[in-house]
C-alpha positions in Angstrom: 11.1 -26.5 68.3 6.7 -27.2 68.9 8.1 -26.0 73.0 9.9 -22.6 71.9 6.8 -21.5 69.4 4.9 -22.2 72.4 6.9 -20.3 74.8 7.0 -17.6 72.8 3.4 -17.6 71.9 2.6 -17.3 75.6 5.0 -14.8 75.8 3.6 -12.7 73.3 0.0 -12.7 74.5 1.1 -11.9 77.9 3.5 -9.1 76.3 0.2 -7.7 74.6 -1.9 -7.8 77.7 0.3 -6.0 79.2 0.6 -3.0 76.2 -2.9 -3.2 76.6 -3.3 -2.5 80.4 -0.6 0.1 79.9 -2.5 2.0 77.3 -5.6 1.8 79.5 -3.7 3.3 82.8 -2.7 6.2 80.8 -5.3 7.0 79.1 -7.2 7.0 82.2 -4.5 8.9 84.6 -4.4 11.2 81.5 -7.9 11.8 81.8 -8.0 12.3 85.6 -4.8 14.9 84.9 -7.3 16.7 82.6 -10.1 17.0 85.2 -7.9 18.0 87.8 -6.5 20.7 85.5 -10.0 22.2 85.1 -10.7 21.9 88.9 -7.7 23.7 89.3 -8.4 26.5 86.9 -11.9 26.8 88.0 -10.2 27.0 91.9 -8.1 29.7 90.7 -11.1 31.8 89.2 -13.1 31.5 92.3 -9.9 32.6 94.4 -9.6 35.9 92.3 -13.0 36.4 92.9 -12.9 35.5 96.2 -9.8 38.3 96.9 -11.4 40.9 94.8 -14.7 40.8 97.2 -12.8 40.7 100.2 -11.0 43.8 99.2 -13.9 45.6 98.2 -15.7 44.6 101.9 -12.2 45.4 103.9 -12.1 49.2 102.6 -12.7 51.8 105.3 -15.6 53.1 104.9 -17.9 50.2 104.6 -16.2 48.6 107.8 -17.2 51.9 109.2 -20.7 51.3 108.1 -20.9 47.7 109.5 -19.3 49.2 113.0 -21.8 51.9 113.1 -25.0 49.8 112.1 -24.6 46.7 113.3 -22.0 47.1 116.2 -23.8 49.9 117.4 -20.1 51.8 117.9 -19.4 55.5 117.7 -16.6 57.7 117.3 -14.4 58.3 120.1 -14.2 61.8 121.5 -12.6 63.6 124.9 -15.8 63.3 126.6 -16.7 59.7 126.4 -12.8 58.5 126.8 -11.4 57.2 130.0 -7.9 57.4 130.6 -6.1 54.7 132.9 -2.7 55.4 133.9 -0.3 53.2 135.9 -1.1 54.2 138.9 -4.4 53.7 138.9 -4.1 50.3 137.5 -1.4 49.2 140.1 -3.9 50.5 143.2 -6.9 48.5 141.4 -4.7 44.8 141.7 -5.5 42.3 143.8 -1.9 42.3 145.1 -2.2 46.0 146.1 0.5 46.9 143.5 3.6 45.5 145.1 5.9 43.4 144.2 
């Protein structure tokens, strides 16, 4: 009988180490769920913000504004155009245009 109370005593403490460790990984993978939640919303926040500024840079006229400025680019009219036709492009190959 002295055997199975000691058995059983062993088994108990080990049973109640173990609830213990349980408890501990949870709580702490429950904790770790919570940060990544906030990551997550804060993610989400800088996304919409993110989106919101892009469209507001992407809208016509500022990209015209960016061309003009800092690309140094101007409308293009009849006189500074140069038209290419097929012709023209098949003479300018190395191959002489044939095939």
């Amino acid at each position: 009988m002295t055997r199975l109370n000691v058995v059983m005593l062993i088994m108990l403490l080990a049973s109640s180490i173990y609830l213990v460790r349980v408890s501990y990984d949870a709580r702490r993978l429950f904790a770790e769920l919570d940060k990544a939640q906030s990551e997550e919303r804060l993610l989400d926040i800088e996304f919409e913000r993110l989106k919101t500024e892009k469209q507001s840079q992407a809208t016509p006229s500022r990209v015209e504004k960016t061309a003009r400025e800092k690309l140094a680019m101007r409308t293009a009219s009849p006189a500074i155009t140069q038209y290419v036709t097929y012709a023209k492009a098949a003479a300018s190959t190395p191959t002489g245009g044939t095939r």
